[in-house]
C-alpha positions as CSV (number, residue, x, y, z in Angstrom):
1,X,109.6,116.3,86.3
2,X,112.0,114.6,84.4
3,X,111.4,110.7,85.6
4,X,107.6,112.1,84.8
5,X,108.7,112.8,81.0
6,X,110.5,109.8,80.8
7,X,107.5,107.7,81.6
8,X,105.5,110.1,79.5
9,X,107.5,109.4,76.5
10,X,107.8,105.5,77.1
11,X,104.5,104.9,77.1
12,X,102.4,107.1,75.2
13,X,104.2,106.7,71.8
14,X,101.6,103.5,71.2
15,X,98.5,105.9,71.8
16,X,99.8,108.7,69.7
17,X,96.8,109.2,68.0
18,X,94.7,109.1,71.2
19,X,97.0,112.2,72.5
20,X,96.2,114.1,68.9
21,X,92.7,113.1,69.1
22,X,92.1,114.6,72.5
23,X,94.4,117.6,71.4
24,X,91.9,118.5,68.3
25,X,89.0,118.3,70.7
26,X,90.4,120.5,73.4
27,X,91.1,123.7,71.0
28,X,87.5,122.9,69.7
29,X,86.1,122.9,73.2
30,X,88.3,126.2,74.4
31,X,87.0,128.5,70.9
32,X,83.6,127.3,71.5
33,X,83.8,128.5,74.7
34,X,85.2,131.5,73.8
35,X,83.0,132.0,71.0
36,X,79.7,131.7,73.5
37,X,81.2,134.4,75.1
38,X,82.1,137.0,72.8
39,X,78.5,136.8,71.4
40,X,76.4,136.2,74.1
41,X,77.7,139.5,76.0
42,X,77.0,142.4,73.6
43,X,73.7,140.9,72.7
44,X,72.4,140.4,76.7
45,X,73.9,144.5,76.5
46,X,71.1,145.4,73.6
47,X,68.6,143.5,75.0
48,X,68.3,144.9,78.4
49,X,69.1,148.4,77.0
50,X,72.7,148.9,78.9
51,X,74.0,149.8,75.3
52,X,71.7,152.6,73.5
53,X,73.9,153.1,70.8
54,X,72.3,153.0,66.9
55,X,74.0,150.8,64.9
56,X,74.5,150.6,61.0
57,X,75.1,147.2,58.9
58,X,79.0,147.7,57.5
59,X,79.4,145.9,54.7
60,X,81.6,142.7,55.2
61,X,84.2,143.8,52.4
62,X,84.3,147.2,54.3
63,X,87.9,149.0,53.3
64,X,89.2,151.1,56.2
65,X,87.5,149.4,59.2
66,X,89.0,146.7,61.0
67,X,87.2,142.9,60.6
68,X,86.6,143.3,64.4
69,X,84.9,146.5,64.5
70,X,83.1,145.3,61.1
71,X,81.8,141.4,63.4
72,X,81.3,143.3,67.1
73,X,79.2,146.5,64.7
74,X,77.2,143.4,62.7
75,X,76.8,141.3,65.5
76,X,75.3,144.8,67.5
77,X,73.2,145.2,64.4
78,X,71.3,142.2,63.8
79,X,70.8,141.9,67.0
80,X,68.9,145.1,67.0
81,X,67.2,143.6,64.0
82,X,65.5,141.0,65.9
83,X,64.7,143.0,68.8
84,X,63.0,145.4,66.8
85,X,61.2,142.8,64.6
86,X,60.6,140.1,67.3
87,X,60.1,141.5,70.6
88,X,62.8,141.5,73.5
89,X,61.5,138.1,74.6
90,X,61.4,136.3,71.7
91,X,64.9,137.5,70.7
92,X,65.9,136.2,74.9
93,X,64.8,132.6,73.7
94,X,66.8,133.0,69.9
95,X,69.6,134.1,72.3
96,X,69.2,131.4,74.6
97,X,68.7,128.6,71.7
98,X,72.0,129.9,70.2
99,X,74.0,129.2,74.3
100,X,72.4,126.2,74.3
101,X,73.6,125.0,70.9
102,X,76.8,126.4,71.5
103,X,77.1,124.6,75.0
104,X,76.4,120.9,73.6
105,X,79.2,121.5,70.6
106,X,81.3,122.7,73.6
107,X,80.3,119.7,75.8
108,X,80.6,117.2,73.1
109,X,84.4,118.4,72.4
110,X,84.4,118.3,76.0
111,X,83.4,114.4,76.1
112,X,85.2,113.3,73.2
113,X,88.4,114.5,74.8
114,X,87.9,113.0,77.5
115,X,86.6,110.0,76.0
116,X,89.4,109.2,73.4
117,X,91.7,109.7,76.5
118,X,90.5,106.3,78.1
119,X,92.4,103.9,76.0
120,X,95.3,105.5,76.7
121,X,94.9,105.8,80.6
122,X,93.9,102.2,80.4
123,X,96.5,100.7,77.7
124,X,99.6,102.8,79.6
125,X,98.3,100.8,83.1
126,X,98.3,97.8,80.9
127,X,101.4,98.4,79.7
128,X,103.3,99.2,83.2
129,X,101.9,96.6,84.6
130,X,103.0,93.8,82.0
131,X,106.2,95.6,81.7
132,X,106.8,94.9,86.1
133,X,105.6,91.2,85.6
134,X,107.9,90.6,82.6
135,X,110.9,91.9,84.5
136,X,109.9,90.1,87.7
137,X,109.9,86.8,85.3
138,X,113.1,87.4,83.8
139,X,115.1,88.5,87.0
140,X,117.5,86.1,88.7
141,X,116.7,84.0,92.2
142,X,118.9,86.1,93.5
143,X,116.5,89.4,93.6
144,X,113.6,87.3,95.1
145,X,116.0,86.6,98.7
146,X,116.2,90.5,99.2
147,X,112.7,91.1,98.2
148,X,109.8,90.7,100.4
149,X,106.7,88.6,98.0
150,X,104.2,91.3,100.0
151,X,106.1,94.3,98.8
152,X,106.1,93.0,95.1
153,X,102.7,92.4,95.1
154,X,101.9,96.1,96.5
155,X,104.2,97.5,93.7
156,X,102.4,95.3,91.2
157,X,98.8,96.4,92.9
158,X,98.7,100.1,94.8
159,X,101.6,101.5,92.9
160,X,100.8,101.0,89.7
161,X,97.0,101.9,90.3
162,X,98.0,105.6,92.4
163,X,100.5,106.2,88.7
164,X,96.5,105.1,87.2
165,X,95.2,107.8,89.5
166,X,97.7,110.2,90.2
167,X,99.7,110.6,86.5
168,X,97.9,108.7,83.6
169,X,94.8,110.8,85.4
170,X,96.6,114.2,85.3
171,X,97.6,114.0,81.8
172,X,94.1,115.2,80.7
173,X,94.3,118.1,82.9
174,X,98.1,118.8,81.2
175,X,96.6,118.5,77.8
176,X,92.9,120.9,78.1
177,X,94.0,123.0,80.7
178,X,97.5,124.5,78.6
179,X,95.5,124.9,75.1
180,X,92.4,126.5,77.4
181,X,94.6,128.6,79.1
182,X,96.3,129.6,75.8
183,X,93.2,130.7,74.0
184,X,92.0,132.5,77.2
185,X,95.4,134.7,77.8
186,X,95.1,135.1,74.1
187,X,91.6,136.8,73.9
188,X,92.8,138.8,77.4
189,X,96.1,139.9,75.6
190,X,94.0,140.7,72.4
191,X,90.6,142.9,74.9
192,X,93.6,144.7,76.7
193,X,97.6,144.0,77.2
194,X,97.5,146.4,80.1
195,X,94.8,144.5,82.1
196,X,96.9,140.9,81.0
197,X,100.3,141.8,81.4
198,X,99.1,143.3,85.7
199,X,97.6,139.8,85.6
200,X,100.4,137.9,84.5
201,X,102.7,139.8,86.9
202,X,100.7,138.8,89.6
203,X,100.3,134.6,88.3
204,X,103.9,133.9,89.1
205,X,103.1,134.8,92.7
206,X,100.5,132.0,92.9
207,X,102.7,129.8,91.8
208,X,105.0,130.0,93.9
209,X,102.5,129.6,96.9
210,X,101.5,126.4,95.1
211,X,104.6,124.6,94.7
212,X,105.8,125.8,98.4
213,X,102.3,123.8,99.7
214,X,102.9,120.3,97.6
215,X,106.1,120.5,97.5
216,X,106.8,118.0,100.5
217,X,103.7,116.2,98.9
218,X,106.3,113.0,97.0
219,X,108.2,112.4,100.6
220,X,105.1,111.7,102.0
221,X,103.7,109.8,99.5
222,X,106.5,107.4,99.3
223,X,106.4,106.9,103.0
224,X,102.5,105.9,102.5
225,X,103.4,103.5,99.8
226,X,106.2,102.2,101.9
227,X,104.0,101.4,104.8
228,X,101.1,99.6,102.1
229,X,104.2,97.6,100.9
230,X,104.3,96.5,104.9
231,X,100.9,95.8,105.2
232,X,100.8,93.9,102.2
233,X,103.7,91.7,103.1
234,X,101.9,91.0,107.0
235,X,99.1,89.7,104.9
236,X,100.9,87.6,102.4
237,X,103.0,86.3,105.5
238,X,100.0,85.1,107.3
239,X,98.3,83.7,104.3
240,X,101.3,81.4,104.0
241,X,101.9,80.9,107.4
242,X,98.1,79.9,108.7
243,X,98.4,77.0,109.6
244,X,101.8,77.9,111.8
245,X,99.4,81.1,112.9
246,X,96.5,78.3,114.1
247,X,98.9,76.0,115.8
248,X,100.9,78.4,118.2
249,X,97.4,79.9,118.8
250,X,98.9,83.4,117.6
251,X,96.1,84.5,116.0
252,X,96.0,87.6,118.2
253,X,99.3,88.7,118.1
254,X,99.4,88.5,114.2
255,X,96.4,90.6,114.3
256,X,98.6,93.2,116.7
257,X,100.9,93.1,114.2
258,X,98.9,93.8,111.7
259,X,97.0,96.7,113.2
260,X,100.2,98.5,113.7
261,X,101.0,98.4,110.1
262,X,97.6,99.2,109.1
263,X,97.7,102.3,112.0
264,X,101.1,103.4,110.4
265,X,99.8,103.5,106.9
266,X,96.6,105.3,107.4
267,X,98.2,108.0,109.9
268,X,100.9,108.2,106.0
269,X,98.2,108.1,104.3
270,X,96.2,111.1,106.7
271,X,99.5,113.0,106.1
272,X,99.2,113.1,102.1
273,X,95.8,113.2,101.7
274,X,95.5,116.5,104.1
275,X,98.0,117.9,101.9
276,X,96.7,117.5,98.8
277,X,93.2,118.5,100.2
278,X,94.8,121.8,100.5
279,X,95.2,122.2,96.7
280,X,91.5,123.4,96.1
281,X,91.1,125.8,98.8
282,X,94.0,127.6,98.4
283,X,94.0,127.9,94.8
284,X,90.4,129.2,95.2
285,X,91.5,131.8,97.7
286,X,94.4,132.8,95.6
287,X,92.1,132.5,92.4
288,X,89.6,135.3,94.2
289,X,92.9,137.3,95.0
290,X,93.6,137.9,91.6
291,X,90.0,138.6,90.4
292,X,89.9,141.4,93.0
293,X,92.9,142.6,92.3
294,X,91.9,142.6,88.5
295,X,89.3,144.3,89.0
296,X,90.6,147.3,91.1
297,X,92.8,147.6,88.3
298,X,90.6,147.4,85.5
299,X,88.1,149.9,87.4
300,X,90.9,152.3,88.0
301,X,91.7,152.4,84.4
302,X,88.0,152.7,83.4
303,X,87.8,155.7,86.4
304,X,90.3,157.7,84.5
305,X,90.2,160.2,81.9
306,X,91.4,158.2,79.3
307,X,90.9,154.5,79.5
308,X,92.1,152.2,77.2
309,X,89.0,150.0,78.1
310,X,85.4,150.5,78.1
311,X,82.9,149.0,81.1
312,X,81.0,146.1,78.6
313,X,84.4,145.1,77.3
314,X,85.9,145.1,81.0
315,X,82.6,142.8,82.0
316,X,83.7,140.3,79.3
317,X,87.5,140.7,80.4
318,X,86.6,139.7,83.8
319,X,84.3,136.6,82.4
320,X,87.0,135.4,80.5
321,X,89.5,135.7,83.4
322,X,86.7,133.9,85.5
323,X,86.7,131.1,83.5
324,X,91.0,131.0,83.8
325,X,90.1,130.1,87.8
326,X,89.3,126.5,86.5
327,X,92.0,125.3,84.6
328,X,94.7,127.0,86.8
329,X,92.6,124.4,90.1
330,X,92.9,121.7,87.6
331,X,96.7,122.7,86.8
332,X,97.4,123.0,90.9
333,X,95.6,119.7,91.2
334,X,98.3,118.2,89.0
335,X,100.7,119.3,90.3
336,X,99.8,117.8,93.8
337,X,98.7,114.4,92.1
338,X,102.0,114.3,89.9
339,X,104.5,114.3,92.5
340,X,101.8,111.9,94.7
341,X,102.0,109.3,92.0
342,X,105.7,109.9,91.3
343,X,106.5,108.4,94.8
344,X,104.7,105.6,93.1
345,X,106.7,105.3,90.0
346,X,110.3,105.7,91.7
347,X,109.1,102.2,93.9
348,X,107.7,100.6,90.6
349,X,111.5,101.5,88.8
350,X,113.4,99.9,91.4
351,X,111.7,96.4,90.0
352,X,112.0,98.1,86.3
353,X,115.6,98.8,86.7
354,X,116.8,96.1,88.3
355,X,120.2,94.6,87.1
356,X,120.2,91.3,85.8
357,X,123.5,90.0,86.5
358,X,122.6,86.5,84.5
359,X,123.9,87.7,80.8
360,X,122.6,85.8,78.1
361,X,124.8,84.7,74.7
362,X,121.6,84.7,72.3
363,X,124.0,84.5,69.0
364,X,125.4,81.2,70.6
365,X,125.0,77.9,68.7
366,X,122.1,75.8,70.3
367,X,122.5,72.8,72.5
368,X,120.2,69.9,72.6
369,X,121.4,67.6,74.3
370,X,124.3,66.0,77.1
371,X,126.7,64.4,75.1
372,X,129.7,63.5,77.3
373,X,129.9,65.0,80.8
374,X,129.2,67.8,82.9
375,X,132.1,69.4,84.9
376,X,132.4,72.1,88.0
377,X,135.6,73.3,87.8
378,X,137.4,75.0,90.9
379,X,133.8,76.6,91.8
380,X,133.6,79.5,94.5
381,X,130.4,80.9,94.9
382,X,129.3,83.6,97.6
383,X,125.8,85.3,97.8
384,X,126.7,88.9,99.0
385,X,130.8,89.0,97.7
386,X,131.9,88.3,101.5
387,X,131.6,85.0,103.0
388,X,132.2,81.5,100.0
389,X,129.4,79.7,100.3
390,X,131.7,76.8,97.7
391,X,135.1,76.9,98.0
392,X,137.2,75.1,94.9
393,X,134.6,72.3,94.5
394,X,136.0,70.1,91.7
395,X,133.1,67.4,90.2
396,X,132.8,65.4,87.1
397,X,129.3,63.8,86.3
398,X,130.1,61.4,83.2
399,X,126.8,60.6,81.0
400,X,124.3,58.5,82.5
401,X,125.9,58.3,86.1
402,X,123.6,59.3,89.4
403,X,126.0,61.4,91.7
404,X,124.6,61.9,95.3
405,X,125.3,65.1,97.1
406,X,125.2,64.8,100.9
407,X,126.3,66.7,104.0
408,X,124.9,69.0,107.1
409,X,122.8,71.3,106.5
410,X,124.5,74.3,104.6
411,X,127.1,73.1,103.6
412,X,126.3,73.9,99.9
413,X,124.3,70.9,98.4
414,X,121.7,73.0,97.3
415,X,123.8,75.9,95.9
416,X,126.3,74.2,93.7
417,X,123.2,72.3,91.8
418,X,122.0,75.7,91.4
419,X,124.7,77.0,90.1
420,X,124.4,74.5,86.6
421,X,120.5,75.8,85.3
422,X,122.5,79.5,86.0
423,X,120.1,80.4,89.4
424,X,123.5,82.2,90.0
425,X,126.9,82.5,88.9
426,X,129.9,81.0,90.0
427,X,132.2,83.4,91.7
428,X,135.1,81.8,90.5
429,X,136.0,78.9,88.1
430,X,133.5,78.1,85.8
431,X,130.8,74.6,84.9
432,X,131.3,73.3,81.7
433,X,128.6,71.3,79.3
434,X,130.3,69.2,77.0
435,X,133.5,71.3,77.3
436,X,131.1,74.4,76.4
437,X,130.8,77.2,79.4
438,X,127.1,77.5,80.3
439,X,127.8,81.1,80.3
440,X,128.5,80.7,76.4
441,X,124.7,79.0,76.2
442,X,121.8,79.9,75.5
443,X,120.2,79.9,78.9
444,X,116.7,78.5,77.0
445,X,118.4,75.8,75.7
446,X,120.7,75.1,78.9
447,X,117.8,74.7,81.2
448,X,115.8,72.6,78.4
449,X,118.4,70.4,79.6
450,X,117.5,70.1,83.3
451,X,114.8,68.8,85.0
452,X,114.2,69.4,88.8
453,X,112.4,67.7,91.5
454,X,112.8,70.0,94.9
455,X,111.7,68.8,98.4
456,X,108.8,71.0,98.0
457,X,106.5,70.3,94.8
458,X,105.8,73.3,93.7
459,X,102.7,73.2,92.0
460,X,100.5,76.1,90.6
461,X,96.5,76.6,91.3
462,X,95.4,74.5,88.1
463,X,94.4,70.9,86.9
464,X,96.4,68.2,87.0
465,X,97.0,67.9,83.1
466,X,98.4,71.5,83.1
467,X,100.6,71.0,86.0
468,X,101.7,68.2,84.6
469,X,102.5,69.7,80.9
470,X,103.8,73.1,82.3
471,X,106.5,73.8,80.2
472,X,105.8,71.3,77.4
473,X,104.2,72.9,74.5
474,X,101.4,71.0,72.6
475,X,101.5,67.8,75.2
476,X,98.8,65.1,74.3
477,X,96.6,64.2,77.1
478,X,98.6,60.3,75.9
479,X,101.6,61.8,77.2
480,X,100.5,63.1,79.8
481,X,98.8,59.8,81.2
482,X,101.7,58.3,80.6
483,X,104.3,60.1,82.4
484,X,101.7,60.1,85.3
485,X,102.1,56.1,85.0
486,X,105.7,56.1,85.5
487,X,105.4,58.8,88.4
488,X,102.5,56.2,90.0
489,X,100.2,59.3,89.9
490,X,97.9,58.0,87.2
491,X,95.5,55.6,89.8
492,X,94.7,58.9,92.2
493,X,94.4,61.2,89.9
494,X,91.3,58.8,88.1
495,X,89.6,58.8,91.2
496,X,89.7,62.6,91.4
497,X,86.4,64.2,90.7
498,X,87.1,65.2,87.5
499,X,90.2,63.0,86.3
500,X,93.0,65.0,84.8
501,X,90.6,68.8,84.3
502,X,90.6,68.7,88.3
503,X,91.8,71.6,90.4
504,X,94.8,70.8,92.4
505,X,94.0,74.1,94.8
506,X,96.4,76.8,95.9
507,X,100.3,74.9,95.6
508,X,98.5,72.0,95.5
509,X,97.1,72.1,98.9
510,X,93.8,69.4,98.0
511,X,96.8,67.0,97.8
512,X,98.9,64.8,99.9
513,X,102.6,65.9,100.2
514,X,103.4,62.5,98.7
515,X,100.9,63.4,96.2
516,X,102.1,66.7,94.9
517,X,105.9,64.9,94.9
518,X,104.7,62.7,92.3
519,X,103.1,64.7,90.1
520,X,106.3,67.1,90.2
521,X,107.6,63.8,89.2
522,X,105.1,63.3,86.4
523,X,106.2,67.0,85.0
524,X,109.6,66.3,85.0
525,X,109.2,62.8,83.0
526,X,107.5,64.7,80.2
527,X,109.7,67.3,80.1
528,X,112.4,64.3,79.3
529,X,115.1,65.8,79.9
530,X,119.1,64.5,79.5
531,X,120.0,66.2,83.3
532,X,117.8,65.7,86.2
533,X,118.3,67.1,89.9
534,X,116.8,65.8,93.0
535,X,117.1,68.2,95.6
536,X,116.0,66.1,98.6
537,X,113.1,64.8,96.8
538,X,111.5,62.0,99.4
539,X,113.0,63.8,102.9
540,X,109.3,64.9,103.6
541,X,107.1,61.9,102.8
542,X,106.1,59.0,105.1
543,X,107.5,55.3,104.6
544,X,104.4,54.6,101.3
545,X,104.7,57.6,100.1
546,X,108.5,57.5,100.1
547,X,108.3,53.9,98.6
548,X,105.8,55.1,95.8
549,X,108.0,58.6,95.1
550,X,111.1,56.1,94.8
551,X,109.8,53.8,92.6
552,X,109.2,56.6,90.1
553,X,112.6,58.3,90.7
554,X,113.9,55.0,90.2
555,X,111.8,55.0,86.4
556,X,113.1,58.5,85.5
557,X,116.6,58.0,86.7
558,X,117.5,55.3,84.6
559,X,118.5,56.7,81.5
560,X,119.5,60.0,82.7
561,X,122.3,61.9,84.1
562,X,121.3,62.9,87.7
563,X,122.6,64.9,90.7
564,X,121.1,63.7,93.9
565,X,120.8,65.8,97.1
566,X,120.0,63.4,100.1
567,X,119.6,63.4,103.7
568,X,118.3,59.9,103.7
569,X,121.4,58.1,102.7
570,X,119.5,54.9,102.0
571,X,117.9,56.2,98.8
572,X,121.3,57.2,97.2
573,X,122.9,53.9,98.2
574,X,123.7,52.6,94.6
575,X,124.7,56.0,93.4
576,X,127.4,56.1,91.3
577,X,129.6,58.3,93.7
578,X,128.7,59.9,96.4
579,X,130.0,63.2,97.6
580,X,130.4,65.0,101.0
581,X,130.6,68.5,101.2
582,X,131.7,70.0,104.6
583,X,131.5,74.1,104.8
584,X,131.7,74.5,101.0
585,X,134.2,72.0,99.9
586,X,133.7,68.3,99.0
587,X,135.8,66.4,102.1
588,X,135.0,62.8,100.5
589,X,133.7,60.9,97.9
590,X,133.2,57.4,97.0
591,X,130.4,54.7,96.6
592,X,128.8,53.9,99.7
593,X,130.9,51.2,100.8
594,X,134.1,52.6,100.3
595,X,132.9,55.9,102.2
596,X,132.0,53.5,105.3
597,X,135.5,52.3,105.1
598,X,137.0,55.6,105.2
599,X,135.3,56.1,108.6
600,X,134.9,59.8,108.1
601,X,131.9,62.2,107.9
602,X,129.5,59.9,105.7
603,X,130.6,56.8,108.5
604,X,128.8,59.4,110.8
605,X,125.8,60.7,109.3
606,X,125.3,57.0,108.5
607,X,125.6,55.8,112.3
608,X,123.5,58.6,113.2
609,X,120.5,58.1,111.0
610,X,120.8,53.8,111.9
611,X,120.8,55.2,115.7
């Protein structure tokens, strides 16, 4: 109940006025109701002769009489009146006209409560929803490598749609069932305390039947969102793994695969919904319980000698403890659907209350530009605090030099450029921009600085202009032409259907891979910025489209500051220096020549790739 509050009170403070609206219309609905009843019982007593009594008209000012003798007395005496004047029937259809008109002022509060509730359901799902995405944007790389993209995407989908369901849903039951339950035990209380307070001993009792039937309702629900987390993340798996799926023929097997996770969530899902099917029959069962228990209580008291309650006051009692039955389901309902969609909100906070371990100085002075040099100094870095990925890696990368990073596979080429945009933090030692810690920068400004071109383009489901201007505000459709010139992107994208407004598909997938690499090229050009890395840029491309890529790295490198990451030791061959890391620490460096000389690791990747 309390993580239920705390989302309560986070998000409904915009919709305020929604909540007081609904409020407003809720009391009117519940003394409408009440009122329908008080006056439509007495008068159906007259007219089918069950009370004979003659009545007098008490004046309204009245001293000595009580204002509810003087309205039940008045209310017995004009409706004699019409009787007498209009005939039984006629006065059945004034009597009916009168429920009718009180039903649609009931019904409309009824509606507008409900209504004026919908922008809030909807806005708080809003809300949630951007809050998740806003978080996922903002946390490091880091989170992403323990994270499964499927499970994410369930949290983002199915969870935040059962808190829709399950506790935006039940907060209109919280808000009319309380205020109808109020005014109901209020009229009981005032038509007999001894009747209410038997009742009222006896609630507690339901309750605690209630609570012991949903109370394992949140395990299971969390164990059904769990299991739709895991066939959300088969799906996303085999969406990015088709053509993988197509070429090893596994179609079947992923299918298998599938069919078990799907199997394992519905046989969750059969577990909570069985459970929560419960609510309604057994609150109807316990809800007939206390009406007959009720009423052999009331009908020994009216049985005695001297009973505090007549029988046409008992008969309304018992109408208005009917109409109790209804909000207490609704009340049992959320109680199963608030601990249901609670599972739901517990897997959404784990993404909401994250820890960002990438601070940000935002008072810091800003940076716009590479000055002198860029230096790692006695860097250690390890992902999970165990095992160094870098081990005191020592590098200076002067303005305007090209320093190549190359080496076996994991040996940390593509960590320690990671470590300068802030990806992650160093460990130990620290990188410094123009003598300035990068953890003293403004990481906005710090990664202004930095343009990347990755062996895999990356490259979102739009047209080629806005792939090209992502992260440029205000680009021209000049500039953009332009840097597509320099990347040597500008002739196919002409031919293109629809020039720069076409689609580039999902990642880019209506493109070659050479393709895509150049305009990731393009992108970084008109970002212009002072710091560029290529992390393996050409490794995947075929001889032209290597020879096309190069060209335009060539163009962009020549009046910036760039880290190199290579496996193909021929495209970093006039580097400025070239560095070797071995198991997290750089083992040589050098300009190509001098490293062939040395006869050490490069000497050997070099032999092998000439082999």
């Amino acid at each position: 109940m309390k993580d239920f509050l705390k989302i309560i009170t986070r998000y409904v403070a915009p919709y305020k006025r929604y909540l007081f609206g609904s409020l407003l219309f809720n009391i009117l609905s519940a003394v409408l109701n009440v009122f329908s009843f008080v006056s439509l019982i007495p008068m159906l007593q007259l007219l089918f002769g069950i009370d004979t009594t003659k009545y007098e008209f008490i004046p309204w000012d009245a001293t000595g009489v009580g204002m509810k003798d003087i309205v039940v007395n008045n209310l017995y005496y004009y409706t004699t009146e019409l009787i007498n004047i209009y005939g039984a029937s006629t006065t059945l259809l004034l009597i009916g006209s009168f429920l009718v008109v009180a039903t649609l002022l009931k019904t409309g509060c009824y509606f507008a409560s409900v209504a004026i509730m919908v922008p809030m359901r909807t806005g708080i799902v809003r809300d949630i929803r951007s809050s998740v995405y806003h978080k996922i944007v903002s946390l490091p790389l880091s989170f992403f490598s323990d994270e499964r993209k499927g499970d994410i995407i369930a949290r983002m989908s199915g969870d935040v749609n059962e808190i829709e369901t399950s506790v935006t849903g039940s907060l209109e039951m919280l808000i009319k069932n309380p205020i109808l339950l109020i005014c109901y035990f209020g009229v009981l209380l005032y038509t007999s305390w001894e009747l209410t307070v038997f009742t009222i001993v006896v609630l507690p009792l339901m309750g605690w039947v209630m609570g012991k039937v949903g109370r394992k309702l949140k395990r299971h629900s969390l164990e059904a969102q769990s299991k739709w987390s895991d066939t959300m993340a088969q799906l996303e798996e085999t969406l990015g793994g088709m053509r993988i799926i197509k070429a090893f023929t596994a179609e079947q097997k992923m299918c298998n695969r599938f069919d078990a996770s799907a199997n394992e969530f519905r046989n969750a899902s059969n577990r909570v919904a069985i459970r929560q099917s419960s609510a309604h029959p057994v609150s109807e069962f316990l809800g007939t319980c206390l009406i007959v228990l009720v009423l052999w209580y009331g009908g020994t008291l009216i049985f005695s000698a001297n009973s505090p309650i007549d029988a046409p006051t008992f008969i309304f009692y018992m109408v208005i403890l009917y109409s109790i039955i209804q909000p207490l389901k609704d009340l049992s309902k959320a109680s199963y659907n608030i601990p249901k969609g609670m599972a739901s909100v517990e897997r959404v906070n784990k993404i909401l209350n994250a820890e960002n371990p990438i601070s940000e100085n935002l008072d810091a002075a800003p940076v716009s530009s590479l000055k002198n040099e860029i230096v790692f100094k006695d860097i250690t870095f390890s992902y999970n605090g165990k095992t160094d990925v870098l081990r005191n890696v020592n590098l200076t990368v002067k303005r305007g030099q090209t320093i190549a990073l190359v080496g076996q596979s994991g040996s940390g080429k593509s960590t320690l450029v990671d470590l300068l945009p802030r990806y992650h933090d160093v460990t130990q030692g620290e990188i410094l921009v123009d003598g300035k810690n990068i953890k003293a920068m403004r990481l906005s400004d710090l990664r202004h600085l930095i343009g990347n071109v990755n062996q895999e383009a990356i490259l979102f489901n739009d047209t080629f202009f806005n792939n090209i201007a992502f992260g440029v505000k205000n680009a021209t459709l000049e500039q953009v032409q332009e840097a597509a010139k320099i990347a040597n992107a500008h002739e196919f994208i002409m031919q293109s259907e629809q020039g720069y407004d076409t689609n580039v598909g999902d990642r880019g997938c209506r493109l070659s891979g050479g393709q895509r690499q150049r305009i990731s090229i393009a992108r970084a050009i008109l970002k212009n910025p002072d710091i560029l890395i290529l992390d393996e840029a050409t490794s995947a491309l075929d001889t032209e489209s290597e020879r096309l890529v190069q060209e335009a790295l060539e163009r962009l490198m020549k009046t910036r500051t760039t880290i190199a990451i290579a496996h193909r030791l021929s495209t970093i061959k006039n580097a400025d220096e070239i560095c070797v890391l071995h198991e997290g620490r750089i083992v040589e460096r050098g300009t190509h020549e001098a490293l062939l000389e040395l006869k050490g690791f490069y000497k050997k990747l070099n032999d092998m790739q000439q082999l």
